[in-house]
N, C-alpha and C positions, 0 to 999 in steps of 0.2 A: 436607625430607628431609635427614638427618643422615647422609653415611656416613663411619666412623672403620676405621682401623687399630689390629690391638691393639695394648693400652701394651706399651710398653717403658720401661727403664731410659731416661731423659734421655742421661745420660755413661755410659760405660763404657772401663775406663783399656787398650785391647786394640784389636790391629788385626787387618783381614781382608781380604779380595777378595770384594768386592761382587759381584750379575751382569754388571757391563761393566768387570769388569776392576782396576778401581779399587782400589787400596789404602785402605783407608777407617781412617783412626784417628778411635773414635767419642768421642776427647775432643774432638775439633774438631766442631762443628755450626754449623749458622745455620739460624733459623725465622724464614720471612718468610710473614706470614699477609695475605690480599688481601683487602677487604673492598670489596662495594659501595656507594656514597653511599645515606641514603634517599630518600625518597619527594620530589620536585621539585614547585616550582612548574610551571605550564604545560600539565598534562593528559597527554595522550597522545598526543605532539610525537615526533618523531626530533631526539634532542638531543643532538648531539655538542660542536661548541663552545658552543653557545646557553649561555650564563651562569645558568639557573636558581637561586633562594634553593631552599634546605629549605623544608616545609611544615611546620606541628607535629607532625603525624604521623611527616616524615622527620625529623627529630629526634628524635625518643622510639626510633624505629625503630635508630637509629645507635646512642645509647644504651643501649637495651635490649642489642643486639649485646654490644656491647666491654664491658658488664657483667657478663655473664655468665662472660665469660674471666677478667677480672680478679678475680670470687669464686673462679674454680679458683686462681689463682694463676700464670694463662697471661699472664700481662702480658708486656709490652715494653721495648727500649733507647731506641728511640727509633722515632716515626711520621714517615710520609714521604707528603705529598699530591700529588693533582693541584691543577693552580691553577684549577681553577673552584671556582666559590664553595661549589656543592651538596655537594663534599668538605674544601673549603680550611676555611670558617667551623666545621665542625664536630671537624676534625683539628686547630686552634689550641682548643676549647674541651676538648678531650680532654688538649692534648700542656701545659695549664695546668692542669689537673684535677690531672693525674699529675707533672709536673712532669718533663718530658719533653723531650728534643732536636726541633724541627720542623725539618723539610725540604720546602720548595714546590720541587716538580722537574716543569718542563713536558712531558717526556716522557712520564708520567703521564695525559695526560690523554685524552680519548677521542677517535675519529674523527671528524673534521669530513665531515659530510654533503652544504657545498658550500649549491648551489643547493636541495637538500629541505630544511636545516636548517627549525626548529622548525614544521616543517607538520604536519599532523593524518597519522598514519601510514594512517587509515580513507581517507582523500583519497588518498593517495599508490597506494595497492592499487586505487581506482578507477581512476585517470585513469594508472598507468603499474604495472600487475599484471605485465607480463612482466619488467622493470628488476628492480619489487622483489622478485619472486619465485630472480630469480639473488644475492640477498643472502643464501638459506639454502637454495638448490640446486647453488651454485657460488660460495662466498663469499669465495677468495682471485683469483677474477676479477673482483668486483663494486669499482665507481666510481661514489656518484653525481654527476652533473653538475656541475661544478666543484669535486667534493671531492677527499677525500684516498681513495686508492685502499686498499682491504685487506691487499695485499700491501705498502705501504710503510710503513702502520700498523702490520703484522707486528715487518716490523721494527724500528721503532721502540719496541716495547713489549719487544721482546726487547732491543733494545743496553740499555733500561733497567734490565731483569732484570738482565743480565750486569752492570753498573754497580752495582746495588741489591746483588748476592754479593760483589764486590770492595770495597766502601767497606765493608760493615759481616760480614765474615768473623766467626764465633764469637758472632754478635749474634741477639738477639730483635727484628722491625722489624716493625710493622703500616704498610701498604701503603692507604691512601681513594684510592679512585679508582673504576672504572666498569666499568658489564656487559660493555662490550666488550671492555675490558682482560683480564676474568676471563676470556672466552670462548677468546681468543686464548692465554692462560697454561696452563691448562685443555687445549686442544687440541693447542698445541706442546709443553707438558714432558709429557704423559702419550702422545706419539709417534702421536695421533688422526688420523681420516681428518678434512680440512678441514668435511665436512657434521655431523660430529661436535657441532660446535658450538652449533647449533642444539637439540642433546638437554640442552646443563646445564641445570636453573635455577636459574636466579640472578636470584629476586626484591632489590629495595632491601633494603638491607643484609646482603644474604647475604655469608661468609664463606670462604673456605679457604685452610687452611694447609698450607702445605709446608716440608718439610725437608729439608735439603740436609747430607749425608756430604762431607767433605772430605779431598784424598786426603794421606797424612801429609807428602810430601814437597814437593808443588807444592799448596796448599790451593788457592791465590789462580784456578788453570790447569783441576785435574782434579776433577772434584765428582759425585753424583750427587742426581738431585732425588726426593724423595719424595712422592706427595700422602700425608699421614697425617687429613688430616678436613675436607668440604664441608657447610656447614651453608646449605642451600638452602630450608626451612621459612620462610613467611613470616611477617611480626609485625603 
């Protein structure tokens, strides 16, 4: 599933007050497009830190992706991975492609699952159905057993966010990293009810991008964020 916003003008040399207020001068921008790793080794695992390779498949998948953008001429300044390998290996073969600034930033990467890491999720729904069922009925309470909690992952994907607007203000950044990441950006910048999150999908290498308005006098402070295109079709 593809949903886009219609085009607009890239720049435009004019200011205005957006819905929240914002003074928005649209010569200031930054487009950070999030894309997810493809297709991993290991099956059908809950894999948060688990270190999974790409498959051939997730390869082709990743590529196909960023392919497509870069014939439109939607390219980048520079990409910014997670450090697991199923985004890291493929963000150094891209950011050498193109000739491109990389950045491995550990905030990036996904929820640690703790004690269920890389189990069969088919297992998991048998032997503790009601646990994993509060992962996508009440998903900013869910913890699993010695992992990292949702809400602290929240956060942490957000301080990135915020970190990710302030280092590269006025810039084009593609963002490898993971479903969970996208779910959680997805549901917090579009102001979503938390079960929300559950409804994207975001098969491997699915993408979206957003855009962010800057306001003309504090860029770095006051912003607002756009989604302008979720490419959720799988390859």
């Amino acid at each position: 599933m593809v949903w886009q916003r219609s085009p607009r003008p890239l720049f435009q040399a004019v200011s205005h007050l957006n819905n929240s207020g914002v003074a928005v001068n649209n010569m200031l921008k930054t487009r950070i497009d999030v894309m997810r790793h493809g297709e991993p080794e290991g099956g059908d695992v809950l894999r948060g830190s688990t270190d999974h390779l790409l498959t051939e498949k997730g390869w082709q998948q990743a590529r196909q992706r960023t392919e497509y953008f870069i014939a439109r001429n939607e390219g980048w300044n520079k990409i910014i991975s997670s450090p697991l390998s199923r985004c890291k290996n493929f963000a150094e073969e891209l950011a050498d492609k193109l000739q491109l600034p990389l950045e491995v930033q550990q905030d990036w990467r996904e929820i640690d699952y703790g004690d269920w890491e890389n189990q069969s999720t088919k297992d998991l729904w048998t032997k503790n159905a009601e646990h994993m069922q509060q992962l996508w009925a009440d998903p900013m309470q869910f913890c699993a057993p010695n992992g990292e909690a949702v809400s602290d992952f929240t956060q942490r994907i957000l301080s990135a966010w915020r970190q990710t607007i302030a280092d590269n203000t006025g810039e084009k950044v593609l963002v490898v990293c993971h479903g969970g990441v996208m779910r959680i950006l997805l549901q917090q910048l579009l102001d979503m009810s938390p079960k929300a999150m559950s409804r994207f999908k975001i098969p491997y290498a699915a993408l979206s991008q957003f855009e962010i308005d800057h306001d003309s006098e504090k860029p770095e402070e006051k912003y607002w964020t756009s989604l302008i295109s979720h490419h959720g079709e799988e390859l």
